[in-house]
C-alpha positions in Angstrom: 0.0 0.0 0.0 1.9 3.5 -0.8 1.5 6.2 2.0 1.4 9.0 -0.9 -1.2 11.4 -0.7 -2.6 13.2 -4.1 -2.7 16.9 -3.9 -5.2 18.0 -6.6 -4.9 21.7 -7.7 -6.4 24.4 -6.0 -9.0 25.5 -9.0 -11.5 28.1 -8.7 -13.0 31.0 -6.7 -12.8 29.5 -2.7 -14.9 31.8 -0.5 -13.4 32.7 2.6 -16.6 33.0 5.5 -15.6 35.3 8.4 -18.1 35.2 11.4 -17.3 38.4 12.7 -16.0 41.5 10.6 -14.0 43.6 13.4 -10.4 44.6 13.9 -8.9 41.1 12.8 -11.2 40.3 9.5 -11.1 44.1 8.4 -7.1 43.8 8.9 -6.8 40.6 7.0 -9.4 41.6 4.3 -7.7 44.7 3.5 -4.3 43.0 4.0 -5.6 40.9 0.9 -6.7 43.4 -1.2 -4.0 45.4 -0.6 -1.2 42.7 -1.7 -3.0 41.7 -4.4 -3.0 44.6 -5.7 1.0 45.3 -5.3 0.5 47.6 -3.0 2.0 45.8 0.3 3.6 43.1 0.9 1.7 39.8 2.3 3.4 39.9 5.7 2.6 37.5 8.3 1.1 34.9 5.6 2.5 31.5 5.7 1.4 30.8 2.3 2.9 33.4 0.7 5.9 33.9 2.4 6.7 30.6 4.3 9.0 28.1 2.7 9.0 24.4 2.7 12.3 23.1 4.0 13.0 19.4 2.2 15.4 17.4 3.5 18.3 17.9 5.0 21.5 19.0 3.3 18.6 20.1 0.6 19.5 23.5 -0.5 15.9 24.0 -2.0 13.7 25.4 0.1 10.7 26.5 -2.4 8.3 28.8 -1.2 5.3 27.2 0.1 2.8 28.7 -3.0 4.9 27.1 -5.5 5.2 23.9 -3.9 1.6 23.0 -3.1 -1.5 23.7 -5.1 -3.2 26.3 -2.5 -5.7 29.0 -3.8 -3.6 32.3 -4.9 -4.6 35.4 -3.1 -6.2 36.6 -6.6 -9.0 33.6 -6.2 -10.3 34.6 -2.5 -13.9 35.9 -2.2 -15.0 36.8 1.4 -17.8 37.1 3.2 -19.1 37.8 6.5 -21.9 37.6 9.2 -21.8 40.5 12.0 -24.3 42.2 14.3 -23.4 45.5 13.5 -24.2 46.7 9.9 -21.3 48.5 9.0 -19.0 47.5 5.9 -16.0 46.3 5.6 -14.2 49.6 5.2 -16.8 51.7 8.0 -15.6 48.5 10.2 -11.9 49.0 9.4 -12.1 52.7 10.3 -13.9 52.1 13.5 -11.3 49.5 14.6 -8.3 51.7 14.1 -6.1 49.3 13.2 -5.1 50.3 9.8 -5.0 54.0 9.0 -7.6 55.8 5.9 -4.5 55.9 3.7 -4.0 52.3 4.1 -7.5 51.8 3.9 -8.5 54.5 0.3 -6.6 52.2 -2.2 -9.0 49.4 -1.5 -12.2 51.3 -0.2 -14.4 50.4 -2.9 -13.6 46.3 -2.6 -14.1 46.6 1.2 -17.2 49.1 1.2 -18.8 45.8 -1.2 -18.0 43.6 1.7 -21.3 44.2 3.8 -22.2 41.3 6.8 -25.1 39.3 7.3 -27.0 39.4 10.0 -25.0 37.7 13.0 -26.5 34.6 15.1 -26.0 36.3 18.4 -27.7 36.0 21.8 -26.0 38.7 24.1 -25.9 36.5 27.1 -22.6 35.2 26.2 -21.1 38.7 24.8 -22.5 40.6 27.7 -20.7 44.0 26.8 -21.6 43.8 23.0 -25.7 45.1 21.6 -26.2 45.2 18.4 -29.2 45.4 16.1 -28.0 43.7 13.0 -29.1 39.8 14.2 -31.4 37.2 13.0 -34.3 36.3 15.3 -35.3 32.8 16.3 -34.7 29.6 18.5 -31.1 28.5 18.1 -32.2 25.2 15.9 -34.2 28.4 13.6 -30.5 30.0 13.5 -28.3 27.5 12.3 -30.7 26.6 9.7 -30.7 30.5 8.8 -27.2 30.5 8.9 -26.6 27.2 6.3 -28.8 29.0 3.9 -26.5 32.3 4.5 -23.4 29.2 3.5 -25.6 28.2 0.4 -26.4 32.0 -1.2 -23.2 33.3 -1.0 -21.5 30.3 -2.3 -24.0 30.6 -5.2 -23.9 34.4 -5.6 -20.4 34.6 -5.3 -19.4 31.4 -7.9 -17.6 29.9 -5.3 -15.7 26.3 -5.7 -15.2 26.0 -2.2 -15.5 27.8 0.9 -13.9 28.0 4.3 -14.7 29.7 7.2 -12.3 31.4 9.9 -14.0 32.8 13.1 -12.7 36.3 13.8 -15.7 37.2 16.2 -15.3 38.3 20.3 -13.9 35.8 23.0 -17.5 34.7 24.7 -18.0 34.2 28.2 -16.8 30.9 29.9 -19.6 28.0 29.6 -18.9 25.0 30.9 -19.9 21.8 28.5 -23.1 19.8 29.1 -24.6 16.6 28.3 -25.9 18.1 25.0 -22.4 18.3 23.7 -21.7 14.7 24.0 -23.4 13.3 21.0 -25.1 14.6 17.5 -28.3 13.5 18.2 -28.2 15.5 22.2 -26.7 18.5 20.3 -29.8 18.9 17.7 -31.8 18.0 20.6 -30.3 21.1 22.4 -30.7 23.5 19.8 -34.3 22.6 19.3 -35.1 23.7 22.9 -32.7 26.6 23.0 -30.7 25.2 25.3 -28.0 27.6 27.0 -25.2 25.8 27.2 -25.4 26.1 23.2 -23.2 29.2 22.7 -23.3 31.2 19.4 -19.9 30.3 18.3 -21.3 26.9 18.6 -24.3 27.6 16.4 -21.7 29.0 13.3 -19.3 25.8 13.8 -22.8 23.3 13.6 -23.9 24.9 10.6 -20.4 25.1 8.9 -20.0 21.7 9.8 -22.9 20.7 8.4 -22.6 22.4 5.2 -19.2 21.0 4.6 -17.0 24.3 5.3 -13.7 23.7 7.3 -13.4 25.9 9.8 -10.5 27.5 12.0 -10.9 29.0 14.8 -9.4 32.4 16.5 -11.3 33.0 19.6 -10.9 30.9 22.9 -14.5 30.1 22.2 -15.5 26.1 22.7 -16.4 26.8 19.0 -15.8 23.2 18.2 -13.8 21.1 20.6 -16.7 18.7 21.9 -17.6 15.2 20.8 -20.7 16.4 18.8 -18.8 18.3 16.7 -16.1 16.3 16.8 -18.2 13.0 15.3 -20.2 15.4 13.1 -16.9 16.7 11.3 -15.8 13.5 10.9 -18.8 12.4 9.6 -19.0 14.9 6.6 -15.2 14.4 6.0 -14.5 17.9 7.6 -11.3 19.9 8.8 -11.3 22.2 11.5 -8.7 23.8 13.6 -8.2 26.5 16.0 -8.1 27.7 19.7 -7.0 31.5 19.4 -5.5 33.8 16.8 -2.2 34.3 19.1 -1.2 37.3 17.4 -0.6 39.9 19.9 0.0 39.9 23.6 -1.0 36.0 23.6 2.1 35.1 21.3 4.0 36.7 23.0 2.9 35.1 26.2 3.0 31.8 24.9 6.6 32.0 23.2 8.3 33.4 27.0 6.6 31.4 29.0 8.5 28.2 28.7 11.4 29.9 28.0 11.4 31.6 31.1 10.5 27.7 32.7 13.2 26.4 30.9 15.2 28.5 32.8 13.7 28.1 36.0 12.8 31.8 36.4 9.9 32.4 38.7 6.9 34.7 37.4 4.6 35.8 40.1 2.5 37.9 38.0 2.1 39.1 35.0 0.4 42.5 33.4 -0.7 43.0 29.9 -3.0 45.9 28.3 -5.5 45.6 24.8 -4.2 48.6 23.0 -5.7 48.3 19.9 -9.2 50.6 21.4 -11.5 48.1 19.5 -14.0 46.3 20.5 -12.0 43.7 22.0 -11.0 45.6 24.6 -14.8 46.1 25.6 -15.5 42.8 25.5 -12.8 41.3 27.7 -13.9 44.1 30.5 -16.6 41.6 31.3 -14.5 39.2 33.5 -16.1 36.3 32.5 -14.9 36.8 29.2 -11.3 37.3 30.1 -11.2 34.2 32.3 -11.8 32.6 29.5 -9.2 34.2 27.5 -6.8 33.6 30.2 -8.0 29.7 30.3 -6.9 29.8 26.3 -3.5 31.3 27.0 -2.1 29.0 29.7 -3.5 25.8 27.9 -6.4 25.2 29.9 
């Protein structure tokens, strides 16, 4: 039996589905747009600037693009769910992250990236109101949400789609018997049960629809046996347990370096800088225990 593996080409549009169009998805968004365009440089991308290191003594080290068939920048389409109304480029400019010059080249491809209505119950975002949401029993809002998956893979002419979730860190909720099985988790969402968080709600209907999914919150967005067994059902990849980009990298990269070494931490102090609405969110503590569960590996 051989152990090769057949990597068919990446052809086609593949739609990239962001749950949550804040500081992160306006950032990578206009990232895109921007570098495909010539007009920055794709830093921070694996795929376009990571290399794949063969063997050793191998002098080749191709970059990873050339070496395996992904999708080029060129063929991503996005798309996006969020509870506030705004567009890509009004979200951008309210986050702060990137400034309006960054942000003119590309206004008119970001200003055509406007969400859909967010599955959102503000019980588990407590800082967070907004107006832009569907309405219904959870069971009602994953099956609005799969036929948001279907339209915008047909409006957009999409091959494939993947979704990455760049929405806030939720508040700590512990896992029940409804996440144990397929058949307990439908049952759960059919009587709106509240251990069902929205995260949860995105990740069942992206599983269901086929969509692989990473994840960038500390969110239990996925990591329970009914998703689990559903995924592997449908044949689906999914990933994720944080972004790490900021202060969490740099947390997680010290840490056992500073263990290595056998250096004593008592405490340690770290501020959200960025004056989005991260920052509001994680001022509900139950939200930042839950961060701060993520970033010590809990």
């Amino acid at each position: 039996m051989s152990d090769s593996v057949e990597l068919r080409p990446a052809r086609g549009r593949l739609g990239v589905l962001l749950p949550g169009l804040g500081a992160v998805a306006t950032t990578f968004v206009a990232g895109v747009c921007l570098a495909r365009r010539g007009l920055a440089e794709p830093v921070g991308s694996l795929t376009q600037l990571g290399r794949l290191h063969l063997r050793s003594g191998s002098a080749r080290a191709p970059l990873l693009r050339d070496a395996l068939p992904l999708a080029s920048m060129a063929d991503l389409v996005f798309g996006a769910w969020d509870i506030f109304p705004d567009n890509a480029y009004e979200a951008a400019l309210h986050a702060r992250v990137l400034r309006e010059e960054h942000l003119q080249p590309v206004r008119e491809e970001l200003e055509g990236l406007v969400p859909m209505a967010g599955a959102f119950r503000p019980e588990y975002v407590r800082r967070l109101a907004g107006a832009h949401v569907k309405a219904g029993s959870k069971a009602e809002l994953v099956e609005a949400l799969r036929h948001d998956i279907r339209a915008f893979r047909r409006a957009r002419g999409c091959d494939r789609l993947v979704a990455v979730w760049c929405g806030s860190t939720e508040r700590a909720t512990p896992r029940s018997a409804a996440h144990e099985s397929v058949d307990a988790f439908e049952a759960a969402l059919r009587r709106d049960d509240p251990s069902v968080t929205n995260a949860q709600l995105y990740g069942w209907a992206l599983l269901s629809e086929g969509v692989p999914v990473a994840n960038g919150a500390p969110n239990p967005m996925l990591d329970f046996p009914a998703a689990a067994a559903l995924a592997e059902e449908r044949g689906v990849p999914w990933a994720g347990k944080d972004f790490k980009t900021g202060q969490t990298l740099v947390k997680t990269a010290l840490a056992p370096a500073l263990r290595a070494r056998l250096l004593g931490v008592r405490g340690w102090f770290s501020t959200n800088i960025l004056g989005n609405r991260d920052g509001e969110v994680l001022d509900d503590p139950a939200s930042f225990q839950a961060k701060e569960a993520t970033k010590i590996g809990v």
